[in-house]
N, C-alpha and C positions, 0 to 999 in steps of 0.2 A: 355647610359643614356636615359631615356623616354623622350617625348616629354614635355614641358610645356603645362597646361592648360590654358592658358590664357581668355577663354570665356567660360571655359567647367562647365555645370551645371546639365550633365545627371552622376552622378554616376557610372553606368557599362561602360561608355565611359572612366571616369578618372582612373578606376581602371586595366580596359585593354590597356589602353593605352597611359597614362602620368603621371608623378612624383606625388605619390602618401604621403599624411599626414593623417595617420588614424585618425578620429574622432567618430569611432564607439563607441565608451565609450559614445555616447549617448545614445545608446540604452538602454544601462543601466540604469540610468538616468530614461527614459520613461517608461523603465517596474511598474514602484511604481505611476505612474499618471493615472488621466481619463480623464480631460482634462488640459491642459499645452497650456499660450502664452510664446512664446518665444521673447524679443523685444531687437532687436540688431540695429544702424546704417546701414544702404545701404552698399553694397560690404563686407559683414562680414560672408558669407557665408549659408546665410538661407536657401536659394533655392536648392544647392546642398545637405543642410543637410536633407533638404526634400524629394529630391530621393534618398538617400542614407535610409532612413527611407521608403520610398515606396518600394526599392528592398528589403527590409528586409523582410519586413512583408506581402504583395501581394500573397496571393495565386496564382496568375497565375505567379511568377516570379521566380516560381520551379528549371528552370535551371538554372539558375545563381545565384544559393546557394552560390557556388562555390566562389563567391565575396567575402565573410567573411571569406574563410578559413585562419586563423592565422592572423586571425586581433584579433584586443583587445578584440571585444565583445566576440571571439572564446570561451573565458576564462569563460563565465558566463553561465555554463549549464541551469540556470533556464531560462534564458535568451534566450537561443540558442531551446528551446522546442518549443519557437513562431513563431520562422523563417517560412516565406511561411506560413501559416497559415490561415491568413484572407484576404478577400474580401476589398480592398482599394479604397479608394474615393481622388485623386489626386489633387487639385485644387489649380491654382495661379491666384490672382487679379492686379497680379503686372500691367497689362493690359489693366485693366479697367481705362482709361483716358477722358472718353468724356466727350464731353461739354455740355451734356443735359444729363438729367435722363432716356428718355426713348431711347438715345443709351446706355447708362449704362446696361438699360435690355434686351438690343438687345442683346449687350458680353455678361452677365449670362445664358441669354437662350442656347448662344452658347457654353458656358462653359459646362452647362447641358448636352447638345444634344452629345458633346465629352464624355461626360464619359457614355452615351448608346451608344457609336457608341464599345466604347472600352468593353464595357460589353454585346455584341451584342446577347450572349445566353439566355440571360433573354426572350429576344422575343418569343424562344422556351419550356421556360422551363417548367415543368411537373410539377413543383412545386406553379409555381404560377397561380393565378385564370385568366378568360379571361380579367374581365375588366381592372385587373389589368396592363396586354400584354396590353391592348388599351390605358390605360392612360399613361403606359411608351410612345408609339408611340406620343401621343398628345405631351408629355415633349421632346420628341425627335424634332418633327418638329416646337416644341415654340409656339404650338397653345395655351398657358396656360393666365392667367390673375395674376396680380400679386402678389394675394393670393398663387395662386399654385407653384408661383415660388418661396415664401417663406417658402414654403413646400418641397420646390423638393429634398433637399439633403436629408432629414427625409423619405419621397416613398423609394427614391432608397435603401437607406440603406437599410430600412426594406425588400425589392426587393430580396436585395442581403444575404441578413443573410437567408430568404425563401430558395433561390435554392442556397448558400452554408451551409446552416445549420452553419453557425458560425457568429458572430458578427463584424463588420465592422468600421475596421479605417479611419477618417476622415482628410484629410491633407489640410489646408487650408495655402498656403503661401502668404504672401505681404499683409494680410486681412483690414491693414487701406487707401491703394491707392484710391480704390473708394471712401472712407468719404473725403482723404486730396482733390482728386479734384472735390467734390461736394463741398465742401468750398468753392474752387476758381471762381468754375462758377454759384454759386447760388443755387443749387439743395440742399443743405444739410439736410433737415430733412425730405425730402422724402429719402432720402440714407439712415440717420440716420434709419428711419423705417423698411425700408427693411432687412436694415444688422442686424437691431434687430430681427427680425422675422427668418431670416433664422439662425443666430449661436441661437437663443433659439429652435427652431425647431430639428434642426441638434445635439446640445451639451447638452439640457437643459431634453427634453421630449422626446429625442430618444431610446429607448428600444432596438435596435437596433446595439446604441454603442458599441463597446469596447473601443475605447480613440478617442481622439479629442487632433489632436497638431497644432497651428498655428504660425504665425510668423508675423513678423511688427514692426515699430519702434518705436511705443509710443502703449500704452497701455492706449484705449479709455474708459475709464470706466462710468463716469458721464452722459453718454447720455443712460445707462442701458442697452449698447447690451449684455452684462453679467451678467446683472443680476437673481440672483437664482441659476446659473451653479454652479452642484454640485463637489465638490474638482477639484475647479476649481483653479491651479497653476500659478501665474505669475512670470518669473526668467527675470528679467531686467538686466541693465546695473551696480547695486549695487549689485545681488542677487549671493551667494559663486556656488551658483549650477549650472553645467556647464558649468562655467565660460571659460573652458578654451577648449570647443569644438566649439565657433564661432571666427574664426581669431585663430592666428600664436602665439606661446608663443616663448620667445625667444630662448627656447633649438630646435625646429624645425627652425626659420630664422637661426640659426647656422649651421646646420646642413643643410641645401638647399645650404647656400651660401657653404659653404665647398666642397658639390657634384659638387658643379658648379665652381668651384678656384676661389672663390669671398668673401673670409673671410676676404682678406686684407681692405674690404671695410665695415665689419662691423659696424664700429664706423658712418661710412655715413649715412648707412642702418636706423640703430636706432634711428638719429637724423630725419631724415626724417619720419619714416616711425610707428615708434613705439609711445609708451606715452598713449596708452588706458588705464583703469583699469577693468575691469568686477571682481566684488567681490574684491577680494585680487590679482587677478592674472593678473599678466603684458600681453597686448597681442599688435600687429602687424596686423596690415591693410592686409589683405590676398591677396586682390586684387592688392595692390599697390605693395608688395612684388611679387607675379608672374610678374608683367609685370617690374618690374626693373630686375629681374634676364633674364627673357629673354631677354629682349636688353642689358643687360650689357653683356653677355654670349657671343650675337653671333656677336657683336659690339666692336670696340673699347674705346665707351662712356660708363666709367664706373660712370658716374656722375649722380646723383639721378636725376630724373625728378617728374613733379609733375602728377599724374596720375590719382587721386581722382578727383583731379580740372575739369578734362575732360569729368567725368559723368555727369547723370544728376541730378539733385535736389538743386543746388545752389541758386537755386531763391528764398529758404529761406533769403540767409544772405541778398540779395538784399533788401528785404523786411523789414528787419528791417534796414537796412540802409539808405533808401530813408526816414521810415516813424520815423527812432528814435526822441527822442530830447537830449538838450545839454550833460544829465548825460549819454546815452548809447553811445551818443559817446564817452566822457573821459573814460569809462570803456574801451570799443573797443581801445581807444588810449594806456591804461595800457594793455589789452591784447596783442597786435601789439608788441608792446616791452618786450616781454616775462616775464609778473610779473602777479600776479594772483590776481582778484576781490571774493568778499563773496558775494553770494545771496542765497535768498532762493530758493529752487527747491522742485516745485510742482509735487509729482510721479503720479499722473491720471490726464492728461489732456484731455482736449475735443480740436479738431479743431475751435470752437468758441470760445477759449480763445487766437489766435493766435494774435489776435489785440489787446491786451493786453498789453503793454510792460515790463509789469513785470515777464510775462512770456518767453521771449522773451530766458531767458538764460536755462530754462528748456526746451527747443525746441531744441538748440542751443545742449547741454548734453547730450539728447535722441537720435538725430540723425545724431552724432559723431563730430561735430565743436570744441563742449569744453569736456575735461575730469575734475572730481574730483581729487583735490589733496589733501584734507583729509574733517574731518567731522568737523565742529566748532561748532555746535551746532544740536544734532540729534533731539532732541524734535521739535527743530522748524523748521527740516528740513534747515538749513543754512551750505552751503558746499563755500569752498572753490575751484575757478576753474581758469585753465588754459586752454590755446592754445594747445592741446596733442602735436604736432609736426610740422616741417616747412613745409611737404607738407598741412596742413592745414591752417597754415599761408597764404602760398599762394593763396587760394582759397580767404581768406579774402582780403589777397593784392589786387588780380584781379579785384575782386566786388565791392573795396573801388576807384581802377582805375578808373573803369569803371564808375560810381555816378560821380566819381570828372570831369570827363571829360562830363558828359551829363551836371550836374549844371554851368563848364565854358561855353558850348556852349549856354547856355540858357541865362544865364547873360552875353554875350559879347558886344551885341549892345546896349544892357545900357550902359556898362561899357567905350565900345567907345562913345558913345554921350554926356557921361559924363566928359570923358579927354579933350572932344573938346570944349565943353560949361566953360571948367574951373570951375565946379561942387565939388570943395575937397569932401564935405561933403558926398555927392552920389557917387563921387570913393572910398571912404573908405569904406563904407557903401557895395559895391558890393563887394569889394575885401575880406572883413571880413566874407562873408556871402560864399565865395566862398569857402577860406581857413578854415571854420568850417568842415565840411566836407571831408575834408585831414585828413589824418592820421597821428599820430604824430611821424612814422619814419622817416618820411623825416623832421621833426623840426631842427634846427642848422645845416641844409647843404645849404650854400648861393648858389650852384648850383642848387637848386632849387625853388627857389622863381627866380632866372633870368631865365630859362626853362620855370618856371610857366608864367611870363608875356610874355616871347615870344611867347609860345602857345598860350595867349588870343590874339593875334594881328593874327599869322598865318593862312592862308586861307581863311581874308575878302577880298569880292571882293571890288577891286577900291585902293586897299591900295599894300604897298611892307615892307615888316620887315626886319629890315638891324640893326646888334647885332653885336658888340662890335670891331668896327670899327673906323680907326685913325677919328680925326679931330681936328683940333685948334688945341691945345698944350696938348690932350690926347688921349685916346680911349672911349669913349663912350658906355653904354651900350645896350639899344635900340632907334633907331629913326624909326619911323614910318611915311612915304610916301605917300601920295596921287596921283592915277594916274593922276587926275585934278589937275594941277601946280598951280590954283588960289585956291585950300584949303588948311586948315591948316596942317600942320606937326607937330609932338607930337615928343618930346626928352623926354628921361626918363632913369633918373641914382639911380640904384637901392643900398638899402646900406641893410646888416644883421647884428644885433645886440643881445646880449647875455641875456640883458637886458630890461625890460619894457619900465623903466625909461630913457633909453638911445634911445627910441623911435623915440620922437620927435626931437630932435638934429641932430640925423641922418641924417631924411628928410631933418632938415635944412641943413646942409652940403651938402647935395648929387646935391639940389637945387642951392645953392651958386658954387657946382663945373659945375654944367651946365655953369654958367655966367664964370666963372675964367679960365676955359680951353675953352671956346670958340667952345661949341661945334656946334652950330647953323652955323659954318662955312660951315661945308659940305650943310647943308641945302639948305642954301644960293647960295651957287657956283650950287646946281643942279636945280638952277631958282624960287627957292619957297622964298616968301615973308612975307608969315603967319606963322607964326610957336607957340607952347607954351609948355614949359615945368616943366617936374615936379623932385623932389626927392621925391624918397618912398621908405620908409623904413620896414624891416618885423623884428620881433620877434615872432618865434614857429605860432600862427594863429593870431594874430594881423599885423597891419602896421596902419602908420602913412604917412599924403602923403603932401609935402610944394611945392607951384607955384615958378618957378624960373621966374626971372624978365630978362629975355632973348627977 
């Protein structure tokens, strides 16, 4: 059995040398386009489809025909007549991440400068003129201005159709990374500009073309970098065509796990890892499925792990989770518990509408958090959506973790000076504000609302948290210590309830059983003199908090 690809995204690497899933039925596909976005989710396999599309069609990639022999596209003679043929222009933006505009065109110069360095004949060639040899050299060493760099991919091509006499494919992969983070650090509509100039240049008025395929996860339309591009094709995450050449459908997750003795875990597999829809066709996390089959294989842990979690680009859900309000959380809370909300979904988005929150769930769609689970209303664009599967869950879990845990440590030293002033109204007040924020799986487990308040006490300095421990004639849930023996001591007996309305009784009770069990005994015997305490009560993100006369 071949090796697993687990990070493998060159093509003639995968195909000589690890377990191989034909996806060449794209090329199929491609043969009928001029230019084609492709817009899939992160880890769905664009990059690789992009060399796998580069060896195809690359005239200089003569030798390694041989890659396609009896693969799908074998089948399609009209198909198979383009093989090696043209002159390819290779490019990924996945890269482009700086925090300023003019490192942005630092990377493209050098993006450029690689694909003359790979083309290096042009320097010599018989076909083209001298100035022309001198302004490739100028684009080579980035001495250009940023008109010219808006130009550069449209030279070259034309460069290269001159001294191969044929017309040139354009492979642009990841093509929205530089807009999403000129978003993030302010540059955006100097990006916006540039990336208009160059796919108009390169897709729009190149004579030079033969096809333009790109790849990316939203499909930036509104800001016009497409616009005029002629037959110009978008196949998104709704669209039937090629639905089933990004990510694993489930007759290949069958068949991997089977090669691998790993069928008996099917049903794991697919809860985990499955739940996309692209068009009509069920498809599987590719990424997520390699790397569970390689550790389940050479491991004894045959138990899903979460793998998508570990990439990178979660800083989306953070972002709508820090800046939601009350309604996107209850939706988040209905998602979390695996039940599905209706929203509208906007199909052309701009990265200026990220701040939006209506948009929030069309982001969310695009770049695989949520799937479709059927259409409620097509005219007005109004889709019903789900959580696709639990390793997605998880990523939310984390990030809802993670929020809950920054908002308790923010609000702690109110929350203690409030306990200590005998403040109800401001410990309600914080605990309410803390617990919106939670997510509503953890609602009805009293193991965690007494967790919850023991975390908020844990690792102040001057203080010791001591839970659920005898005293007086019971055990106690938290008492709270002072290393200064002449401050005050906080009791606190926590009660969960099913009900709203059963709220406040609660506290009352929980209050009345500080006094009745005597629990300010330990207190006492460890030399402290002040003390005060409370009963508080939770229902799902509410509580109610009553002073015990202790």
């Amino acid at each position: 059995m071949k090796k697993l690809a687990k990070s493998v995204e060159d093509f003639k690497e995968l195909v000589d040398e690890c377990y191989f899933i034909d996806k060449t039925g794209l090329l199929k596909d491609l043969h009928a386009e001029k230019v084609v976005l492709y817009t899939r989710p992160r880890r769905f396999g664009k990059t690789l489809n992009m060399s796998m599309i580069e060896y195809f069609y690359n005239v200089k990639e003569k030798d390694n025909a041989y890659l396609f022999h009896g693969l799908e596209i074998s089948k399609h003679k009209e198909v198979m007549e383009e093989q090696n043929k043209y002159p390819v222009i290779s490019i990924t933006f996945k890269g482009m991440k700086q925090f300023n505009f003019e490192e942005q065109m630092n990377d493209f110069k050098e993006i450029i400068a690689k694909i003359l360095r790979k083309y290096s004949e042009l320097k010599k060639s018989d076909k083209l003129e001298d100035k022309e040899k001198v302004k490739l050299e100028s684009y080579e060493d980035g001495n250009i201005n940023l008109a010219q760099l808006g130009r550069a991919l449209e030279f070259i091509s034309e460069c290269l159709q001159k001294h191969y006499n044929e017309k040139v494919i354009i492979l642009i992969d990841e093509y929205d990374v530089p807009l999403q983070h000129a978003y993030l650090y302010g540059y955006y509509d100097e990006m916006v500009n540039l990336m208009r100039n160059v796919l108009s240049a390169a897709l729009k008025t190149n004579k030079a073309l033969k096809r333009g395929i790109l790849t990316g996860c939203l499909r930036i339309a509104k800001e016009s970098i497409f616009t005029g591009l002629n037959n110009f094709s978008v196949y998104g995450i709704s669209e039937e065509i090629s639905s089933q050449y990004f990510g694993f459908t489930p007759e290949e997750v069958k068949q991997i796990l089977k090669d691998y003795n790993l069928l008996a875990y099917e049903e794991d597999v697919k809860t985990w890892y499955d739940g996309y829809m692209f068009g009509k066709q069920e498809m599987y996390n590719p990424w997520s499925i390699i790397q569970y089959v390689y550790q389940a294989s050479r491991t004894s842990n045959k138990k899903p792990l979460s793998f998508w979690a570990n990439t990178s680009g979660n800083d989306i859900v953070m972002q709508y989770i820090t800046h939601g309000d009350s309604q996107m959380r209850q939706d988040f809370d209905t998602l979390m518990n695996k039940k599905s909300i209706v929203k509208e979904i906007k199909p052309e988005l701009t990265y200026r509408e990220m701040d939006n929150l209506n948009n929030i769930y069309s982001f969310l769609l695009f770049t695989g958090y949520l799937k479709i689970v059927e259409v409620v209303d097509i005219v007005n664009d109004r889709y019903e959506l789900k959580i696709p599967n639990e390793e997605v869950r998880k990523v939310y879990r984390n990030q809802f973790n993670e929020y809950f845990k920054e908002v308790k440590q923010a609000e702690r030293p109110i929350f203690i000076q409030a306990m200590l002033d005998g403040n109800l109204e401001k410990i309600k007040k914080v605990l309410n504000k803390i617990l919106s924020v939670s997510v509503s799986y953890y609602d009805n487990k009293e193991s965690f609302y007494h967790g919850f308040l023991v975390g908020m006490f844990q690792g102040i300095d001057g203080y010791t948290v001591i839970s659920n421990k005898e005293s007086g004639e019971g055990r106690f849930d938290i008492i709270l210590l002072p290393d200064d023996i002449d401050q005050k001591a906080i009791i606190i007996e926590c009660k969960h309830v099913q009900s709203l309305r059963l709220l406040r009784e609660a506290a009352k009770q929980g209050a009345v059983q500080i006094q009745d069990k005597r629990y300010e005994e330990m207190v006492e015997n460890e030399g402290y003199e002040s003390y005060i305490g409370y009963g508080i009560s939770f229902c799902k993100k509410h509580c109610y908090v009553v002073k015990s006369d202790v």
